[in-house]
C-alpha positions in Angstrom: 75.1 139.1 119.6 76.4 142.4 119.2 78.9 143.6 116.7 82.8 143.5 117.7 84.1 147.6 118.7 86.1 148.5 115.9 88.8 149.2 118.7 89.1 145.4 119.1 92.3 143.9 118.1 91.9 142.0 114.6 93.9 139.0 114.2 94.5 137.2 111.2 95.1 133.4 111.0 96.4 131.5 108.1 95.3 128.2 107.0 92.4 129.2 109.0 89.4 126.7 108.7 91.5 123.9 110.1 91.4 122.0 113.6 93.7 124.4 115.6 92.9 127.5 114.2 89.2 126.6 114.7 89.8 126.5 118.7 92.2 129.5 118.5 89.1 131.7 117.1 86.6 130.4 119.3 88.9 131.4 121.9 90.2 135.1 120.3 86.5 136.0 120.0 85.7 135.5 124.3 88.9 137.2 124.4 87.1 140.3 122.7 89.0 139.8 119.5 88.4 140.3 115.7 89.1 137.1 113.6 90.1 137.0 110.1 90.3 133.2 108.9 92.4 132.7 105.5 92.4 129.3 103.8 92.6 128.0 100.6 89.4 125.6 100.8 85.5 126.2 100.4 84.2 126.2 104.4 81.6 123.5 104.3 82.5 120.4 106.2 85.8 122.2 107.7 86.5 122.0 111.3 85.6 126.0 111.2 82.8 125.5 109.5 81.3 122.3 112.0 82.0 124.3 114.7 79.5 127.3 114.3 82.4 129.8 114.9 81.7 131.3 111.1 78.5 132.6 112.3 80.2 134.8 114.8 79.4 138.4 114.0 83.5 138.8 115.0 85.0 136.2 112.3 84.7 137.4 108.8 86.5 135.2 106.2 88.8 134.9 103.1 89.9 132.2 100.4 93.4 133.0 99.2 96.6 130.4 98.6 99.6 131.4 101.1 102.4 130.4 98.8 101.7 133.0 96.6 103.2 136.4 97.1 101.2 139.5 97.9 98.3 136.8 98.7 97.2 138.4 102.0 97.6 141.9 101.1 94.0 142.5 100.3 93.3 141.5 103.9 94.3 145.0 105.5 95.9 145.9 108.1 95.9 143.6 111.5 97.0 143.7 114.8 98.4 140.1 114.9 99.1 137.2 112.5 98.7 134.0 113.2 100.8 131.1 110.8 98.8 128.1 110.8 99.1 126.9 107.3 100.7 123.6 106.3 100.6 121.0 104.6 100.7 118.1 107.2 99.5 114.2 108.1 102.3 111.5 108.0 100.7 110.0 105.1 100.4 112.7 102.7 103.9 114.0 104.1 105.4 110.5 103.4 104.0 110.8 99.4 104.8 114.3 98.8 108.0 115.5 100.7 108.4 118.2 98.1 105.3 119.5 98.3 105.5 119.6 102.3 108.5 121.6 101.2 107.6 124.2 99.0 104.0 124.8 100.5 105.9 125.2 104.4 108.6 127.3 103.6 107.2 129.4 100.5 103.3 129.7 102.7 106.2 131.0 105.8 108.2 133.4 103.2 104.6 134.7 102.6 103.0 135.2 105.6 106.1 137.2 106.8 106.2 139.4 104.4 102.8 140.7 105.6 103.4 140.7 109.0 106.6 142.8 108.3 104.6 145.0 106.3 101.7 145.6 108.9 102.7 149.2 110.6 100.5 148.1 113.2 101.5 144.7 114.0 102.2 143.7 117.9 103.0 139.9 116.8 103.7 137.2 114.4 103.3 133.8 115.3 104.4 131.0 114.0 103.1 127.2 114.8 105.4 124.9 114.5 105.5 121.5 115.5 107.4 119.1 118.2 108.8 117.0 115.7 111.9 119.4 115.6 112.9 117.7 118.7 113.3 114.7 116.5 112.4 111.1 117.2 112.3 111.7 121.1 110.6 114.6 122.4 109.9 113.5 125.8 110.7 116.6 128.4 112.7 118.3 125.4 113.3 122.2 126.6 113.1 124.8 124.0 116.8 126.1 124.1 117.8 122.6 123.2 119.4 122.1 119.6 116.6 120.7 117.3 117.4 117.5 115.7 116.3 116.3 112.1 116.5 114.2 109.2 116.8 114.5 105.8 117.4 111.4 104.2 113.7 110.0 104.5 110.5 111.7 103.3 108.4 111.4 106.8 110.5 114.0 108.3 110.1 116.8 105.6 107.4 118.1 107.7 109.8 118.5 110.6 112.6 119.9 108.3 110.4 122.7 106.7 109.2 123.8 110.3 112.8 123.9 111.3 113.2 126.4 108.2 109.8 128.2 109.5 111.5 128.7 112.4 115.1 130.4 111.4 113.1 132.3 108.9 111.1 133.8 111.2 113.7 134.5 113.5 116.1 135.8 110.7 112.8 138.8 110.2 113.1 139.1 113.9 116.6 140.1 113.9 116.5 142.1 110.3 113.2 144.1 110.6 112.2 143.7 113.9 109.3 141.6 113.7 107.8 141.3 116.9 107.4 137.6 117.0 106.7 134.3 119.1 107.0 130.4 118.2 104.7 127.7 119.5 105.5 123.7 119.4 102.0 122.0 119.5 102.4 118.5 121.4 99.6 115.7 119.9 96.8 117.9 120.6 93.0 116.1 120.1 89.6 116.4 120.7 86.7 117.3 118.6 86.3 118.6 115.4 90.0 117.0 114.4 88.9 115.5 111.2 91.5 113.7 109.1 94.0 110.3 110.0 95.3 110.7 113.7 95.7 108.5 116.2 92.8 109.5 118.6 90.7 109.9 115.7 91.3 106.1 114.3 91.0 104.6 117.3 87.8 106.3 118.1 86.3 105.3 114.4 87.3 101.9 114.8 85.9 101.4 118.4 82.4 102.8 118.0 82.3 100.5 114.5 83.0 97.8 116.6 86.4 96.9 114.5 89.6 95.8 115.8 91.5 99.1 116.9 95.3 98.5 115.4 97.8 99.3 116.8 101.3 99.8 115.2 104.3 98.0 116.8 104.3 96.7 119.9 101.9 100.0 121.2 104.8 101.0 123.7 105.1 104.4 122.2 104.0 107.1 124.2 102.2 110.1 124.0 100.8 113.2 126.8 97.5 114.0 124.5 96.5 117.7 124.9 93.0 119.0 124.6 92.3 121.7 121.9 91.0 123.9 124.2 93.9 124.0 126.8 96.4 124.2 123.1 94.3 127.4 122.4 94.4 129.1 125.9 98.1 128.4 125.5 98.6 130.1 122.1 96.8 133.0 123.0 98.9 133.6 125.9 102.1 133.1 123.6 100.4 135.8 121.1 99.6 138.9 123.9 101.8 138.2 126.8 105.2 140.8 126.3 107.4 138.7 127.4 106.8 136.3 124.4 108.4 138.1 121.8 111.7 136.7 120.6 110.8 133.1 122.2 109.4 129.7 121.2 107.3 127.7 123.4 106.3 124.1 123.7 102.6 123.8 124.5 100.6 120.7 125.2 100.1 118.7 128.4 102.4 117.0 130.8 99.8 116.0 133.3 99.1 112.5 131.4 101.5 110.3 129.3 99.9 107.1 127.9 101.1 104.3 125.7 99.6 103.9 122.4 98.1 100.1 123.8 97.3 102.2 126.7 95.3 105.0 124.6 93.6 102.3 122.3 92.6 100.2 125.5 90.8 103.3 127.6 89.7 104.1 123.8 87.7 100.9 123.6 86.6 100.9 127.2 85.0 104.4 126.9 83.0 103.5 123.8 81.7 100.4 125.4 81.6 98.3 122.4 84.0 96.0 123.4 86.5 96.6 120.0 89.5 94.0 120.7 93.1 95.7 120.2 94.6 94.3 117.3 98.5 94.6 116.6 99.9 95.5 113.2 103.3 96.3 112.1 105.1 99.3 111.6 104.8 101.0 108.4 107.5 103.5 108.7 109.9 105.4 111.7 107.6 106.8 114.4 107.9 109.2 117.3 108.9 106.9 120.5 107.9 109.1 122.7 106.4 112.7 123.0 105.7 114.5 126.4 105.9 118.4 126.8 108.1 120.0 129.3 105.6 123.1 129.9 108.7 125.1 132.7 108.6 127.9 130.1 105.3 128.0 129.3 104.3 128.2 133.0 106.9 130.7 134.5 106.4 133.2 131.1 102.9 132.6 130.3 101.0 131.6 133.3 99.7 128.8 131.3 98.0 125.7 133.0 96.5 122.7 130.7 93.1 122.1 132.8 91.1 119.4 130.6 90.7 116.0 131.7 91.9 113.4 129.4 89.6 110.7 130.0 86.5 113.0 129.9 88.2 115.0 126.5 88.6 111.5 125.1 84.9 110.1 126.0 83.8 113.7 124.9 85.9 113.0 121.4 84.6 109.4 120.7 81.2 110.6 121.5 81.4 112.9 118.5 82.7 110.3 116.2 79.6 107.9 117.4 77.5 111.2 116.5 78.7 110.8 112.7 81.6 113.8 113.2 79.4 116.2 112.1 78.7 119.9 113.3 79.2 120.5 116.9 78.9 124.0 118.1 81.9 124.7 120.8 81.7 125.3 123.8 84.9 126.9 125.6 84.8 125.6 129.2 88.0 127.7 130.3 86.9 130.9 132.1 90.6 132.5 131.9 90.5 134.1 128.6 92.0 137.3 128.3 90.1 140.1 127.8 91.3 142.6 125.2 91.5 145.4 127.1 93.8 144.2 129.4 96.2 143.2 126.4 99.8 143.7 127.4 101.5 143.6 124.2 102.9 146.8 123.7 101.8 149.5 121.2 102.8 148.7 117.1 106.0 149.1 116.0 107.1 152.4 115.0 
């Protein structure tokens, strides 16, 4: 493969070896991009690492930790930043609401102060998350008023996004950050390592378990593909009409019950798993479906991944032992970086 033209945008992505941000690069390099990945981890058995994508002559790589200032300075200059970086996962956000906290909000603070400091910057995005819609994000538009809690730990996660948000719109308004906002909605497939519901349900099918399911299973979800979250990410990060706006991305072309999910789940892996009910364990999101009107009319994007063949393709990868899996992007409508749109750096 030959080298990337230095003329080719170079975007840098926080928190970089994870699930998303594994998919975003993939898709940023067929888009004729640069890649920087930042994390605070060692590679090896990372999503970024499983994937293959670190061997692509366009992705170079960095350790550093977010939450502390001047961290990405060494980095250089960059046309875009990507703010993937959290700390995340019910569980861990549950035990350590604090430390959701201060990593969140201080990895934000950070991130932002490089972005406003890049002369050549065209964006700054931020992910966020659709749990600042609260415990019902079915068809939630993004103008609405965001609704949280504070008075129990599981929702610190969507608290400190909240804060990720108004800080990053507060640099928007103060130094005129070029930026955008994207609200990922249950996005899956492979290379998601880590407790999620797709992920359990897969483990405990192709073992031949019980799959569990919490409550009565009547929760719902609209499960988005990694690749389609990508393609929609990317368009939020070059298209002009971006800046200044948040956007929820996911897929509202399927919405399936949790007993729904865990019943195709078992069917696919054809081990016969029974479903087995268990009881909650905590509050839970009833219900979780993107409205995409935004996302269509300003970004032209279009989820195009089949659920049930991105779920067989997912629980085939478990069976395989979850292990390395070089991607490959199935999409043929990434952007070229020549015909990016989004306007020349700030003066």
């Amino acid at each position: 493969m030959s080298k990337p033209h230095d003329s080719a945008p170079r975007t840098l992505i926080t928190g970089g070896f994870g699930f998303l941000a594994t998919w975003v690069a993939a898709g940023l390099v067929r888009s004729g991009h640069r890649v920087v990945l930042v994390d605070n981890r060692d590679p090896e058995g990372t999503p970024a690492w499983l994937s293959g994508v670190l061997h692509e002559d366009a992705v170079e790589t960095g350790r550093a930790d977010v939450t502390e200032r001047g961290s990405l300075d060494r980095f250089g200059e960059v046309d875009h930043v990507i703010h993937a970086a959290a700390l995340l996962g019910v569980a861990k956000v549950r035990s350590a609401p604090r430390e959701t906290l201060r990593v969140n909000v201080d990895g934000t603070a950070v991130a932002l102060d490089y972005a406003v400091r890049n002369p050549r910057l065209r964006r700054f995005l931020l992910l966020s998350t659709s749990e600042v819609y609260g415990s019902d994000a079915k068809g939630a538009q993004e103008n609405e008023w965001l609704s949280v809690r504070a008075d129990d730990p599981r929702w610190s996660y969507a608290v400190s996004k909240v804060t990720a948000e108004s800080m990053t719109a507060a640099r928007g308004t103060e130094d005129g950050l070029p930026y955008a906002i994207v609200r990922p909605f249950n996005v899956y497939g492979p290379l998601r390592t880590g407790a999620y519901a797709v992920g359990v349900l897969a483990a405990q099918a192709v073992a031949g378990q019980p799959i569990t399911v919490h409550g009565d299973g009547s929760q719902s979800r609209a499960w988005c593909h990694a690749e389609d979250f990508a393609a929609g990410l990317i368009r939020a990060l070059l298209t002009p009409a971006a800046v200044g706006e948040a956007f929820n991305v996911g897929d509202d072309t399927n919405d399936v019950t949790v007993s729904e999910l865990a019943r195709l789940t078992a069917e696919l892996s054809g081990t016969g798993a029974p479903v087995e009910h268990v009881p909650h364990t905590g509050p839970d999101i009833r219900s979780r479906r993107p409205d995409l009107t935004k996302a269509r009319t300003l970004l032209g994007y279009r989820p195009s991944r089949d659920f049930e063949s991105g779920l067989r393709e997912t629980i085939e990868w478990v069976r395989a032992g979850s292990g390395e899996m070089p991607l490959r992007l199935r999409r043929t409508d990434w952007p070229r970086h020549r015909d990016e749109t989004a306007g020349a750096p700030r003066p």
